[in-house]
C-alpha positions as a printed Julia matrix, in Angstrom:
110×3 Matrix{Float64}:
 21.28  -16.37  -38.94
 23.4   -16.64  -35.71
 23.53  -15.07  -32.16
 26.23  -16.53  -30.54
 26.61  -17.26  -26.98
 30.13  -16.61  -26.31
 31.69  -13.33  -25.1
 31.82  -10.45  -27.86
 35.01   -9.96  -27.07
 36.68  -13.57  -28.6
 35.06  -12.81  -31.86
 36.53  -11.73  -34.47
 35.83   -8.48  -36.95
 33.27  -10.08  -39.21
 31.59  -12.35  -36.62
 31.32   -9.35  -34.47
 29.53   -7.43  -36.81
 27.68   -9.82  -38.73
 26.17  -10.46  -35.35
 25.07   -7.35  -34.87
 23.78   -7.26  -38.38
 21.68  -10.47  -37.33
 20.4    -9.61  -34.18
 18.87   -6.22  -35.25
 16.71   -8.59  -37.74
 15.72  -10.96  -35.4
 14.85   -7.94  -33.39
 12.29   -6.45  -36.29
 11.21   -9.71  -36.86
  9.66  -10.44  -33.11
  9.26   -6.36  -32.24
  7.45   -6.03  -35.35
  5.46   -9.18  -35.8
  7.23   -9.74  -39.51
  6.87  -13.21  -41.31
 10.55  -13.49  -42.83
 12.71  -16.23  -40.88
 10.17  -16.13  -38.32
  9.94  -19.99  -37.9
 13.8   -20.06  -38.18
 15.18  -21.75  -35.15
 17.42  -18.74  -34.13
 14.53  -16.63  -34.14
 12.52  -18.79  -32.29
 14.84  -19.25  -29.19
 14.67  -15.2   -28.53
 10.71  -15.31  -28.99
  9.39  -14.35  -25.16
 12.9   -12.91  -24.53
 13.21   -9.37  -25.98
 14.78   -8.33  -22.65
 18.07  -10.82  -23.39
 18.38  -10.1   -26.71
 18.82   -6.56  -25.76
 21.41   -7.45  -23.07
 23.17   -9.48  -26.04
 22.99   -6.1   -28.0
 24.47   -3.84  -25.61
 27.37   -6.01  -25.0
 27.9    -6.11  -28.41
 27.72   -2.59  -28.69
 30.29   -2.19  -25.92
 32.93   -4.44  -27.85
 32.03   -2.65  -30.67
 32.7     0.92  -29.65
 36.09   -1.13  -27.47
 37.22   -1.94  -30.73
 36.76    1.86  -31.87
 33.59    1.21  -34.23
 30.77    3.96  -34.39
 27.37    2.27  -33.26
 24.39    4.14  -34.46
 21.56    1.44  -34.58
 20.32    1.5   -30.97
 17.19   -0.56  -30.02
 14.4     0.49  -28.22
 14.61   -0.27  -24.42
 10.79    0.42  -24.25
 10.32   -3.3   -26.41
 12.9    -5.51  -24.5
 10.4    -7.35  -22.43
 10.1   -10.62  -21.41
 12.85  -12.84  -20.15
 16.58  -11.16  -19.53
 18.34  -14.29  -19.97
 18.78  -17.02  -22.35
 19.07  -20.58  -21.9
 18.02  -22.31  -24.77
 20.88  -22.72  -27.34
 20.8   -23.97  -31.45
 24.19  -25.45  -30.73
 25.81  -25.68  -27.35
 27.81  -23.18  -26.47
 30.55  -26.01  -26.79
 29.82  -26.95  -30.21
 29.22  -22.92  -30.67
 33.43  -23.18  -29.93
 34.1   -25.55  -32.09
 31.8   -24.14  -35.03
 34.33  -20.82  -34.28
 37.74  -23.12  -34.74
 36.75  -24.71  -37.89
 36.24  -21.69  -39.7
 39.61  -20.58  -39.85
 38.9   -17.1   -38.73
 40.59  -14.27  -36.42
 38.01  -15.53  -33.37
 40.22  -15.71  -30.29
 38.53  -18.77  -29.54
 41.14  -21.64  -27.83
C-alpha cells in the first residue's frame, strides 16, 4: 500500500491509478472501522486525518479526469474529518523520488 506525497501530475499511468486504487482502501479501512491492513504503517499515518486524505483524493481525481480518465468512485465529504494536512511520511518525500527513479517507470520524476 502507498499514498505518495508528490504531485499527481509526475506520476505515471499505473502509479496514478494504483494510487487511487489504494487510497479508496485506506479510506474503508479508517471510515469504516475494518481490521484488514489496519496496523499497516500507510494506514496508520492517515488515522486522525480523513480531511487530507480527501484533499489527496481530489487532486488525484483532477489529474485523473486531466489525463481524460472517467472517475466514478467519489468519497464522502461528510467523513473527511480531522486534520487537512499531512506531515508524517513512510519514506521522505526524497526517498519517495528516488523509490519513483528506480523503478524504471513513465513517472516524470527528475
Amino acid at each position: 500500500m502507498r499514498i505518495w506525497d508528490i504531485s499527481p501530475k509526475y506520476l505515471c499511468r499505473s502509479h496514478l491509478l494504483g494510487e487511487h486504487r489504494e487510497l479508496h482502501a485506506i479510506w474503508i479501512i479508517l471510515s469504516k472501522n475494518k481490521k484488514g491492513y489496519s496496523r499497516h504503517p500507510e494506514t496508520l499515518r492517515w488515522k486522525g486525518k480523513l480531511k487530507a486524505l480527501y484533499v489527496r483524493h481530489e487532486k488525484l481525481v483532477l489529474e485523473m479526469q486531466r489525463r481524460g480518465y472517467r472517475h466514478l468512485s467519489p468519497l464522502d465529504k461528510r467523513q473527511a474529518k480531522g486534520i487537512a494536512r499531512q506531515t508524517q511520511y513512510v519514506d521522505s518525500i526524497k526517498q519517495q523520488r528516488i523509490i519513483l527513479l528506480q523503478k524504471k517507470c513513465n513517472c516524470k520524476i527528475s
